[in-house]
Structures are given as C-alpha cells and as structure tokens.
N, C-alpha and C positions, 0 to 999 in steps of 0.2 A: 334899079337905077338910082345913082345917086342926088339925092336933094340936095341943094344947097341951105335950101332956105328950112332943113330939118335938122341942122347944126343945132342947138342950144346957143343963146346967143352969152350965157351970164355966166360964159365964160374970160376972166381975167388974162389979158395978155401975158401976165406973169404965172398964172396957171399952165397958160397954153405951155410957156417956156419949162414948166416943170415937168409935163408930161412929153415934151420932145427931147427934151435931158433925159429922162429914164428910159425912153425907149430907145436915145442913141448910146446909154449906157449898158443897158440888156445886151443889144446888137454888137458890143464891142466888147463884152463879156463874152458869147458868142464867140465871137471871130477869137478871142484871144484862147479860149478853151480848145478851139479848133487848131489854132496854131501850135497850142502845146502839144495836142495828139498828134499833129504831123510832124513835130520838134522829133521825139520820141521813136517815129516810126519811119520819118524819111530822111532826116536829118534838119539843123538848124537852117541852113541856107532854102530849103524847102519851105520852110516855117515864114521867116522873115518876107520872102515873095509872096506867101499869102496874105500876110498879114499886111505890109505894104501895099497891098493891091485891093486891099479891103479898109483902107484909111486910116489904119490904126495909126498914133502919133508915132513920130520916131523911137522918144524918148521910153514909150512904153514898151514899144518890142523890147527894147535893150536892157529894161527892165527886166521884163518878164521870163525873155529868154536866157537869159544871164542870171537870175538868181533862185534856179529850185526851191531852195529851200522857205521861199516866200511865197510860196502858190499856192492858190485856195484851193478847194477842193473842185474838179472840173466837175458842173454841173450836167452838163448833157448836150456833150459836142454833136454839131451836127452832121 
C-alpha cells in the first residue's frame, strides 16, 4: 500500500519538475518510436492517429513523420 507520508520530503519542486519532464519525455520517445514502426508497417495516417491519440504535439508528428532522415535510432517500441 502506498504511504504518503514515505515520499522523501527533500525533494525540490524543481527536482520534482525534472523528473516529470524525463519521464514525460521517455514516454514520448516511446509513443514516437511506436509511431514510426506503425508509419513503416501501416501507413503514415495510422501513425499520426496513434500518435495523436497519445498527446504527442502536433508539430512533432510532422516532424518526425516527415523527415526520415532525422530519426534516431528506434530504441525499443513497444
């Protein structure tokens, strides 16, 4: 069960903020590596729906999906 009161408390709200950024960035690294494998396999309009559907920004699908030759190495879609 979870405690409340077994949080750590010395932690920094600006800490807090730096580990909800990387994990909302992991997650979106994620969904964006997931969208390439569907890009790839089902088509872009496949892609964009999941990605859309999964919060990614606009401006990044359009990125992403739009220019191959900028893609990192997909870590491990899921």
């Amino acid at each position: 069960m979870f405690d409340a009161n077994s949080v750590p408390t010395s932690y920094s709200s600006s800490t807090k903020n730096t580990v909800d950024a990387a994990r909302l960035d992991t997650l979106t690294a994620r969904h964006i590596d997931t969208g390439l494998v569907l890009q790839a396999t089902l088509g872009t309009s496949c892609a964009v729906e999941y990605l859309n559907g999964n919060g990614v920004p606009h401006q990044t699908i359009v990125r992403v999906l739009s220019q191959p030759d900028q893609h990192r190495p997909i870590a491990n879609p899921m």
